[in-house]
Biopython code that builds the backbone (N, CA, C, O; Angstrom):
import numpy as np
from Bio.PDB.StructureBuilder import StructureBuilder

atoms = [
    (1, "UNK", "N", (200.010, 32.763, 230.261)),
    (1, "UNK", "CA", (200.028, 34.119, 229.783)),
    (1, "UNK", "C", (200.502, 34.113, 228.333)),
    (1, "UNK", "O", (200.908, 33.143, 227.693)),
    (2, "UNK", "N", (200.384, 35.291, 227.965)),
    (2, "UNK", "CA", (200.321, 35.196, 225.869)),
    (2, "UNK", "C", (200.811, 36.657, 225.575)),
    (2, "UNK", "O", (200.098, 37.658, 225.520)),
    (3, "UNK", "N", (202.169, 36.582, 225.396)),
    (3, "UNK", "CA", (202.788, 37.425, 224.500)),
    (3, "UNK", "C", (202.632, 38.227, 223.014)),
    (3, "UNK", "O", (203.200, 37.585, 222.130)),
    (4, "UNK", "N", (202.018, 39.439, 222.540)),
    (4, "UNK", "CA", (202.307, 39.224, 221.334)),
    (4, "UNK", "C", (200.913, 39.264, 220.200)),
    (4, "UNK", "O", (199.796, 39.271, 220.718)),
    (5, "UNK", "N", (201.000, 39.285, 218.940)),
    (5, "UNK", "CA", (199.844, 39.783, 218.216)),
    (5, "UNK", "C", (199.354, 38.135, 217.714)),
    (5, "UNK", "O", (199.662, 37.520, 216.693)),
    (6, "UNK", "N", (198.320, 37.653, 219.080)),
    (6, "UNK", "CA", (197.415, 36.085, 219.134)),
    (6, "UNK", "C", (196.788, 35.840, 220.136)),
    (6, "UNK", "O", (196.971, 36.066, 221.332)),
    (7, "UNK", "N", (195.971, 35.320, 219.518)),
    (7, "UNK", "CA", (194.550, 34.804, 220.862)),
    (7, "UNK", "C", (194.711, 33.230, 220.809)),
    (7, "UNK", "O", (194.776, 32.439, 219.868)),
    (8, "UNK", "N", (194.752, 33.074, 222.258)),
    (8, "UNK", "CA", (194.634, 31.576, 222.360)),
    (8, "UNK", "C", (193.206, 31.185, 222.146)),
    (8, "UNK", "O", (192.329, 31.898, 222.633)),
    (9, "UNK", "N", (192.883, 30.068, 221.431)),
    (9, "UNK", "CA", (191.905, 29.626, 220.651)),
    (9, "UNK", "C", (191.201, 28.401, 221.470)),
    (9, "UNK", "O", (190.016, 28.366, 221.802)),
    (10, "UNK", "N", (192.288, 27.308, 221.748)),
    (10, "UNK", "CA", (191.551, 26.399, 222.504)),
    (10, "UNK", "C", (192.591, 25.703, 223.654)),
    (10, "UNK", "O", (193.751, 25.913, 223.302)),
    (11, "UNK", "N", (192.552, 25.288, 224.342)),
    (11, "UNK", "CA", (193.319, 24.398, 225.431)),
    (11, "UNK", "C", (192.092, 23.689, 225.126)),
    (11, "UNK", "O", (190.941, 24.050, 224.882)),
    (12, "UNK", "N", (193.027, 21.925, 225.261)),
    (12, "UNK", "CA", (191.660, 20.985, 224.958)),
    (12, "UNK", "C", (192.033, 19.577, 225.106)),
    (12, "UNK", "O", (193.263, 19.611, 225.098)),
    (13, "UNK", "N", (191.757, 18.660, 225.205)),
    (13, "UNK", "CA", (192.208, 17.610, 225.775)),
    (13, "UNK", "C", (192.118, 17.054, 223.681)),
    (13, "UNK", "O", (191.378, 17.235, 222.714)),
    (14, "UNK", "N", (193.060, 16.536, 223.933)),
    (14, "UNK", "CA", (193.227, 15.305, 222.240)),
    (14, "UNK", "C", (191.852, 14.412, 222.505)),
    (14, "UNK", "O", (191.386, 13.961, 223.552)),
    (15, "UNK", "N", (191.300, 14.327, 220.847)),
    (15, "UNK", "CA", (190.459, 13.544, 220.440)),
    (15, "UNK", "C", (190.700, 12.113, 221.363)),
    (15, "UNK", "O", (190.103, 11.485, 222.237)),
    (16, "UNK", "N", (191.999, 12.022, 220.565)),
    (16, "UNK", "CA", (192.271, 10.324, 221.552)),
    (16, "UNK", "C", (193.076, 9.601, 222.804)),
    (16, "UNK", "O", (193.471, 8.469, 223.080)),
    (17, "UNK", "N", (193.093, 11.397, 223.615)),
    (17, "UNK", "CA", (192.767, 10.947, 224.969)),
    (17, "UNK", "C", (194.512, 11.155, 225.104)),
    (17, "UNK", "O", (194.985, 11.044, 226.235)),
    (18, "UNK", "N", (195.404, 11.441, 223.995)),
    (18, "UNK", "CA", (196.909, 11.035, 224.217)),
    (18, "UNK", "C", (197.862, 12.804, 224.755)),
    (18, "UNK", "O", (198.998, 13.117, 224.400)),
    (19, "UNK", "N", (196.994, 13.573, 225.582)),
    (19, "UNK", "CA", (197.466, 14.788, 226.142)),
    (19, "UNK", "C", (196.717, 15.904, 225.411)),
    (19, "UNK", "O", (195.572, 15.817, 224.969)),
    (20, "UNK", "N", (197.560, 17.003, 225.344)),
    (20, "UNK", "CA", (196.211, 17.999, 225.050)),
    (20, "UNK", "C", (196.764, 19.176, 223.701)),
    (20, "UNK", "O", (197.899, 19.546, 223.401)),
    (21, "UNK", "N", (195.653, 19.461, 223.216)),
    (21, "UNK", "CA", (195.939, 20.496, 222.227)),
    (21, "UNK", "C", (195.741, 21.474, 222.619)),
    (21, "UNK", "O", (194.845, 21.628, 223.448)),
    (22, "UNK", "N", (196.890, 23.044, 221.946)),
    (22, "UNK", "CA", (196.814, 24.061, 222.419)),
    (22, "UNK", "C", (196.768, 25.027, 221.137)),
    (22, "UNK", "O", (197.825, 25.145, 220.517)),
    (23, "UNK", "N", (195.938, 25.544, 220.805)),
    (23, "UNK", "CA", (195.046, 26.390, 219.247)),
    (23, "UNK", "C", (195.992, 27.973, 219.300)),
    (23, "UNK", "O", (196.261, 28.114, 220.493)),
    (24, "UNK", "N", (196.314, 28.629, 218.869)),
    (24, "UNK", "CA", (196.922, 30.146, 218.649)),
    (24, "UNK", "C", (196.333, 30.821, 217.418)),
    (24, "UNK", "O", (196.903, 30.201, 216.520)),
    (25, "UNK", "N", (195.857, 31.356, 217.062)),
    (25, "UNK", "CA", (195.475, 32.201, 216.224)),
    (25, "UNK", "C", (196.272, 33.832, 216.006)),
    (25, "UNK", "O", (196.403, 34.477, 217.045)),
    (26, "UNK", "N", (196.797, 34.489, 214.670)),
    (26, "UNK", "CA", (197.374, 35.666, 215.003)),
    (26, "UNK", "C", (196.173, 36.467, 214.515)),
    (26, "UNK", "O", (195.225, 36.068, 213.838)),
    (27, "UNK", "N", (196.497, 38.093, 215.171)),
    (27, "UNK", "CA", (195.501, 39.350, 215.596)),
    (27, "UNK", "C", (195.403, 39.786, 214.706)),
    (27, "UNK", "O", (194.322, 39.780, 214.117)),
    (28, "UNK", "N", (196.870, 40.557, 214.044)),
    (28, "UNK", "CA", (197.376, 41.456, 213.554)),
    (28, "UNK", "C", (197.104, 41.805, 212.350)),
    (28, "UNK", "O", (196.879, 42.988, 212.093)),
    (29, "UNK", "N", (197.068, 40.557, 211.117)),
    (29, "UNK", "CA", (197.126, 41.003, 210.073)),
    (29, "UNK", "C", (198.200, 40.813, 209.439)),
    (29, "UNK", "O", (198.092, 41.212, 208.280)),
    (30, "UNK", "N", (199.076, 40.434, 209.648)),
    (30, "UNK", "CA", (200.729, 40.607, 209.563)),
    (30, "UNK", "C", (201.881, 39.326, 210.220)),
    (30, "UNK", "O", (201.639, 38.985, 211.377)),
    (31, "UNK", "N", (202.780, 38.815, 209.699)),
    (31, "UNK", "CA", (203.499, 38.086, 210.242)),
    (31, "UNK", "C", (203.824, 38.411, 211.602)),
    (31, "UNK", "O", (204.178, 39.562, 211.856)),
    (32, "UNK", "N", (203.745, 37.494, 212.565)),
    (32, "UNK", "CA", (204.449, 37.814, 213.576)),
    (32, "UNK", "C", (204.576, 36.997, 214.791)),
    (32, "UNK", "O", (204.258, 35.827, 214.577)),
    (33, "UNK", "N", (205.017, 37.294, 216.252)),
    (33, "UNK", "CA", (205.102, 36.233, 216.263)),
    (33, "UNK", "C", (204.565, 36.352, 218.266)),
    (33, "UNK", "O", (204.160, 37.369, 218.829)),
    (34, "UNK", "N", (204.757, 35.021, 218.869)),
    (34, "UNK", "CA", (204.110, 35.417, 220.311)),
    (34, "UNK", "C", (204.691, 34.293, 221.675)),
    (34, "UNK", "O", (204.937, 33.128, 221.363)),
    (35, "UNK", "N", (204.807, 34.573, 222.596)),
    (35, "UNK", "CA", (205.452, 33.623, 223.308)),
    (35, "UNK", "C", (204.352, 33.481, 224.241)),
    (35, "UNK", "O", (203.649, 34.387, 224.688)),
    (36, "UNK", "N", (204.265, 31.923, 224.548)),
    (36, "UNK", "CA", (202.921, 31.206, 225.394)),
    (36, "UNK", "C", (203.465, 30.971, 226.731)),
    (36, "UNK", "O", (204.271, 30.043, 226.660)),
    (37, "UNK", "N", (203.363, 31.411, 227.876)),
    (37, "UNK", "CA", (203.902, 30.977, 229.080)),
    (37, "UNK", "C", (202.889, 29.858, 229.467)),
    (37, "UNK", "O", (201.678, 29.957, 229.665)),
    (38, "UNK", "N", (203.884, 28.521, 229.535)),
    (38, "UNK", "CA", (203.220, 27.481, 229.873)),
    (38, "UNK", "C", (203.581, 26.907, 231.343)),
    (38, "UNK", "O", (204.664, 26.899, 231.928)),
    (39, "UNK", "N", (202.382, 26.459, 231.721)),
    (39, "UNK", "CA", (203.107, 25.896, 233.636)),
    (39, "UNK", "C", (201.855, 24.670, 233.167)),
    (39, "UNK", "O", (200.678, 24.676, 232.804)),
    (40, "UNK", "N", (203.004, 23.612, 233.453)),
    (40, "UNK", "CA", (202.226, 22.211, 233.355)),
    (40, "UNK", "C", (203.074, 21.479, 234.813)),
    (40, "UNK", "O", (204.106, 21.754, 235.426)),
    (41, "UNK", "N", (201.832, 20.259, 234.960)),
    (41, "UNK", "CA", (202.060, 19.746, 236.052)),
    (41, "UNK", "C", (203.537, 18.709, 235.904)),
    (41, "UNK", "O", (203.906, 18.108, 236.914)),
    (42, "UNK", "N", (204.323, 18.560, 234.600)),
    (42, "UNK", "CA", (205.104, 17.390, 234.092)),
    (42, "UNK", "C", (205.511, 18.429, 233.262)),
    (42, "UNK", "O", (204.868, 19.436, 232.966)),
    (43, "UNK", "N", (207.004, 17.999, 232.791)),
    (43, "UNK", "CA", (207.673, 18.117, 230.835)),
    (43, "UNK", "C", (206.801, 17.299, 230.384)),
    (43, "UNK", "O", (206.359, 16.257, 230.868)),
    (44, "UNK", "N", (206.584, 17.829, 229.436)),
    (44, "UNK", "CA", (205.490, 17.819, 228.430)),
    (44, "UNK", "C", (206.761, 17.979, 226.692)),
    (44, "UNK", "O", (207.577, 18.892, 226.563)),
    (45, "UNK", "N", (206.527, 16.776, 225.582)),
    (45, "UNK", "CA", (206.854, 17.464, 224.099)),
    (45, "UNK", "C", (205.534, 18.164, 223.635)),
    (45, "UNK", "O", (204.391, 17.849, 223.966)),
    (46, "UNK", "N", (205.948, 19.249, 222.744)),
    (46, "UNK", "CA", (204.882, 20.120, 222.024)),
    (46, "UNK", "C", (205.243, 19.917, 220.536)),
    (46, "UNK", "O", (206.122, 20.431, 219.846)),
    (47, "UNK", "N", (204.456, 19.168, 220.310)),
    (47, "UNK", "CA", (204.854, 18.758, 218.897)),
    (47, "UNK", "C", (203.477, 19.302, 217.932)),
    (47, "UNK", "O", (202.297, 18.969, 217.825)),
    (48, "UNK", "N", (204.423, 20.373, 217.291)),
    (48, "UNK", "CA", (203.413, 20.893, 216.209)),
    (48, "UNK", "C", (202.457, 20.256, 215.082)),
    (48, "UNK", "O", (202.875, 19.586, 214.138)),
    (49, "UNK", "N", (200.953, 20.606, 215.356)),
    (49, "UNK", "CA", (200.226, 19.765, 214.426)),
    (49, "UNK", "C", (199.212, 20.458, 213.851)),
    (49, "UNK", "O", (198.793, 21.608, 213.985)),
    (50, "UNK", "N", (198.827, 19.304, 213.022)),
    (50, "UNK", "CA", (197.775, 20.360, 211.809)),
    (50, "UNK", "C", (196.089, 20.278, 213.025)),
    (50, "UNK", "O", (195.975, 19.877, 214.184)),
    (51, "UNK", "N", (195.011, 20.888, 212.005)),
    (51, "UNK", "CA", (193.742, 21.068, 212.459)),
    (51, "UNK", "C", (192.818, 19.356, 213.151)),
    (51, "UNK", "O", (191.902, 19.163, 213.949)),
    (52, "UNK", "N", (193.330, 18.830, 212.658)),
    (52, "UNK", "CA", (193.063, 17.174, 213.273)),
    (52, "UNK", "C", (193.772, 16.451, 213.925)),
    (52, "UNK", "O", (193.650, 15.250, 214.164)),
    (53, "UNK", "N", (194.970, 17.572, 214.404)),
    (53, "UNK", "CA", (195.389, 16.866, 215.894)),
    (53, "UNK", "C", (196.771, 16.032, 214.925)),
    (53, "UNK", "O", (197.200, 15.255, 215.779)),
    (54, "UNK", "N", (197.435, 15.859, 213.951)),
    (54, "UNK", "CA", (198.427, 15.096, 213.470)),
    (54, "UNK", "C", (199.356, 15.803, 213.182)),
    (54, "UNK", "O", (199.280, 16.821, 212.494)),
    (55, "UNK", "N", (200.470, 15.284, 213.742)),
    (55, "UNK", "CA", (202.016, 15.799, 213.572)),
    (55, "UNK", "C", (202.417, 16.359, 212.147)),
    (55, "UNK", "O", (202.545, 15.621, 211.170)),
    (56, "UNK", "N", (202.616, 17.830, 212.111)),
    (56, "UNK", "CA", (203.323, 18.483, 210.538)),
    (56, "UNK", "C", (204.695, 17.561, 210.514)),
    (56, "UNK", "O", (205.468, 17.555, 211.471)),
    (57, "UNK", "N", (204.869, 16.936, 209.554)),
    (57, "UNK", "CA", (205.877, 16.846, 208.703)),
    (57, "UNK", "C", (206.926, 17.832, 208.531)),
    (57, "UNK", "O", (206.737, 19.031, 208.331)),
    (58, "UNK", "N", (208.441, 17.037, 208.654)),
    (58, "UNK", "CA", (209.572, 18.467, 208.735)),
    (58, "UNK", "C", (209.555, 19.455, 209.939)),
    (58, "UNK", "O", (210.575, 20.128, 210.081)),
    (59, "UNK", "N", (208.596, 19.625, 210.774)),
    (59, "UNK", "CA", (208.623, 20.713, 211.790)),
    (59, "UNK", "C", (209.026, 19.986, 212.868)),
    (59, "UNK", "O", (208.466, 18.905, 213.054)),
    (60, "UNK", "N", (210.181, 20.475, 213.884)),
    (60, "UNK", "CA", (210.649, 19.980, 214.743)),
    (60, "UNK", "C", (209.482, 20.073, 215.933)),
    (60, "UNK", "O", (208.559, 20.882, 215.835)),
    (61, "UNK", "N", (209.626, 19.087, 217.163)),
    (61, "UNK", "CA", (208.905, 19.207, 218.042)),
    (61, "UNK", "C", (209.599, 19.948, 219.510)),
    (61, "UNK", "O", (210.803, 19.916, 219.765)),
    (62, "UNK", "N", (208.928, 20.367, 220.067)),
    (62, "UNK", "CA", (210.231, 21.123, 221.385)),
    (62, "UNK", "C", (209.729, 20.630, 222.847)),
    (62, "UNK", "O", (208.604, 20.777, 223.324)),
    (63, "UNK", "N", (210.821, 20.027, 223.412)),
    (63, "UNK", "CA", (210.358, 19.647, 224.825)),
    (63, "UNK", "C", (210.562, 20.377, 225.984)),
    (63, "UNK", "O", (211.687, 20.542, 226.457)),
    (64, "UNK", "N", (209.300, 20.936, 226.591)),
    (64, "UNK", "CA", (209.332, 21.857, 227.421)),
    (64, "UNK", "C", (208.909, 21.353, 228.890)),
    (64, "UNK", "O", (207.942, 20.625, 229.114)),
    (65, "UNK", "N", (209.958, 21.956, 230.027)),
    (65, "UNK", "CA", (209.938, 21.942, 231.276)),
    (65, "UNK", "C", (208.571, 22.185, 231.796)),
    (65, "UNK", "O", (207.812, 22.477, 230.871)),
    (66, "UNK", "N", (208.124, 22.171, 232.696)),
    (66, "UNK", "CA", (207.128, 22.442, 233.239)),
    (66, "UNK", "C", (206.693, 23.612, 233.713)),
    (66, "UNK", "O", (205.578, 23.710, 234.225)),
    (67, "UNK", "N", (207.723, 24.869, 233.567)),
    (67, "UNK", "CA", (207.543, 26.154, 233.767)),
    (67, "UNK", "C", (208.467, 26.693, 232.112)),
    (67, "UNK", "O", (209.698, 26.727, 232.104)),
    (68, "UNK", "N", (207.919, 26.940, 231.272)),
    (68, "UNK", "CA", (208.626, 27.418, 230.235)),
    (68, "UNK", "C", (207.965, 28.043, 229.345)),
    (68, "UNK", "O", (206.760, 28.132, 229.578)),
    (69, "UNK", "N", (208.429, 28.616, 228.184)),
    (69, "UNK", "CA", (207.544, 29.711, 227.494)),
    (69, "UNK", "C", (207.870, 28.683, 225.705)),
    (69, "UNK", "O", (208.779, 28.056, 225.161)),
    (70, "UNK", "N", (206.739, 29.013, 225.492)),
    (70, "UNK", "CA", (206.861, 27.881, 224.053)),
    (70, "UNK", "C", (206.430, 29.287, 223.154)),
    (70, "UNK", "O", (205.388, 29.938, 223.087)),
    (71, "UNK", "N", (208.004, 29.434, 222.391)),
    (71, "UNK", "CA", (207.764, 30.511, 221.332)),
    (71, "UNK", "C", (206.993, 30.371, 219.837)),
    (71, "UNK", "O", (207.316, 29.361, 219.212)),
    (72, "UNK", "N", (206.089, 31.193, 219.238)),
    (72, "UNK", "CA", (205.401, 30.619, 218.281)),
    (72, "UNK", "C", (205.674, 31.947, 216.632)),
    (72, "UNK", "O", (205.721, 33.175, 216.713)),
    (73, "UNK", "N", (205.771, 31.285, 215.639)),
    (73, "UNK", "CA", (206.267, 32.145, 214.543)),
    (73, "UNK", "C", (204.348, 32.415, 213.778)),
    (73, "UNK", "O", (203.750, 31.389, 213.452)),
    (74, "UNK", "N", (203.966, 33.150, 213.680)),
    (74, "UNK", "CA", (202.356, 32.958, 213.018)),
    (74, "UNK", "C", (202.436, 33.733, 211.714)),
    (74, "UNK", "O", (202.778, 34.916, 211.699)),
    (75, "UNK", "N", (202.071, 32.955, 210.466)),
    (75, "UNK", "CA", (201.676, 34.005, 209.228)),
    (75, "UNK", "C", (200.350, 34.477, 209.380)),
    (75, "UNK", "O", (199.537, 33.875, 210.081)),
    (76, "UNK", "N", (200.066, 35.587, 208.725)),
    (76, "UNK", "CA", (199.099, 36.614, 208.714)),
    (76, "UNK", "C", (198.090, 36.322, 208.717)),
    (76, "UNK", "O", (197.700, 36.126, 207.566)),
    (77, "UNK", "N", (196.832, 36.050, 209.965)),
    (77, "UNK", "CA", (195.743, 35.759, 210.259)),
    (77, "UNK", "C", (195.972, 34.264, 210.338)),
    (77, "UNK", "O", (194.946, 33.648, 210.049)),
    (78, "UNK", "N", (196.889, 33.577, 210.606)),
    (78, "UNK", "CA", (197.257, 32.197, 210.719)),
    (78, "UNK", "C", (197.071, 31.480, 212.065)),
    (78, "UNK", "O", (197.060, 31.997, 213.182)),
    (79, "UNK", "N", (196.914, 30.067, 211.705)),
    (79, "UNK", "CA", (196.722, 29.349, 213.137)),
    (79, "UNK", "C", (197.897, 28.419, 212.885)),
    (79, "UNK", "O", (198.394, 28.036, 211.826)),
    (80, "UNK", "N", (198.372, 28.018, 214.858)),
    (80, "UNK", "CA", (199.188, 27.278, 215.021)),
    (80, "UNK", "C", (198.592, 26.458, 216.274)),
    (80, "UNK", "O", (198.074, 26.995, 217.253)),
    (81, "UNK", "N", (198.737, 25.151, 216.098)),
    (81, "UNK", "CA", (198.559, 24.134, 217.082)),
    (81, "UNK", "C", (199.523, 23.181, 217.586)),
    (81, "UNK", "O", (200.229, 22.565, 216.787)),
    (82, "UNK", "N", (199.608, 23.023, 218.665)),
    (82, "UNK", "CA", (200.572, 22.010, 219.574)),
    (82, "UNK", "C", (199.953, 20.959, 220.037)),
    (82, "UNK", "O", (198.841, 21.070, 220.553)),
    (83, "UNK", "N", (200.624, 19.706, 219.915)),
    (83, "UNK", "CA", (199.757, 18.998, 221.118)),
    (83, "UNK", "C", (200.908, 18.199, 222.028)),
    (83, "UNK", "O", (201.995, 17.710, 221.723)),
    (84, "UNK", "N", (200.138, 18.295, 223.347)),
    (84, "UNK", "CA", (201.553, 18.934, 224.478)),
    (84, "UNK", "C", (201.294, 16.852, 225.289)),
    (84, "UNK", "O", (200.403, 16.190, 225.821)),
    (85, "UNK", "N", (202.306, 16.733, 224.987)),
    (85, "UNK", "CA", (201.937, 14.922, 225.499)),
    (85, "UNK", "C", (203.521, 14.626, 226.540)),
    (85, "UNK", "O", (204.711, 14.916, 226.411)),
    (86, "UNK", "N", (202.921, 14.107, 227.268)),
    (86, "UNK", "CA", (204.400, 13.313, 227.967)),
    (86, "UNK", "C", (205.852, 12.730, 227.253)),
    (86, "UNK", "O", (205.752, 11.679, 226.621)),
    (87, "UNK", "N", (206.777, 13.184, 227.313)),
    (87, "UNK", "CA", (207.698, 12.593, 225.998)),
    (87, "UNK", "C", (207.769, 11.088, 225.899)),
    (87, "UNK", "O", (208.239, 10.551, 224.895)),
    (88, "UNK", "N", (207.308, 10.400, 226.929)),
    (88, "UNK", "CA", (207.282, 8.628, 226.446)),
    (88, "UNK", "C", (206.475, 8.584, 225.477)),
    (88, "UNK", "O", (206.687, 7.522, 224.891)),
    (89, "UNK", "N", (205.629, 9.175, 224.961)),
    (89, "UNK", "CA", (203.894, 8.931, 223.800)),
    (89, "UNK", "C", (204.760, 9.090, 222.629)),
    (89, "UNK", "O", (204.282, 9.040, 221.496)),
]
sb = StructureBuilder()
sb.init_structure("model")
sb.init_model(0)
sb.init_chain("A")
sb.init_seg("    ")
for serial, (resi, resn, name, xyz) in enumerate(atoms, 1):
    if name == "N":
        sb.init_residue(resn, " ", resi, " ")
    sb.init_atom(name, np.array(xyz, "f"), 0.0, 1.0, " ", f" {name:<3s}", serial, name[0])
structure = sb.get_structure()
């Protein structure tokens, strides 16, 4: 479920097979921001990444339970991507 001014864009398995990417796009026009209710079969890290699937620089990654809500900050008409991998990877 999806909190908030964003459309989820893609759920998608990684190019190289190493867990999955999750796409957010904001609605609004406007900074703001949206909370993703996630239910995965495992904890899963969500480590924020750019459009080719690679870890941003400086941005922390957050490790989420298997029932948890992964909060997201979006600038104005902005996209945000995760890619949600087992924390051993």
């Amino acid at each position: 479920m999806l909190d908030g001014d964003a459309a989820l864009d893609a759920v998608k398995q990684a190019h190289d097979g190493g867990g999955w990417v999750i796409r957010l796009h904001e609605t609004a026009g406007r900074q703001s921001s949206a909370r993703l209710w996630l239910r995965w079969p495992q904890p899963v890290l969500a480590v924020p990444c750019d459009m080719l699937e690679r870890p941003l620089s400086g941005v922390p990654s957050v490790y989420l339970e298997c029932e948890q809500v992964l909060a997201v900050d979006l600038a104005p008409s902005g996209t945000a991507s995760w890619r949600l991998q087992p924390p051993s990877l």
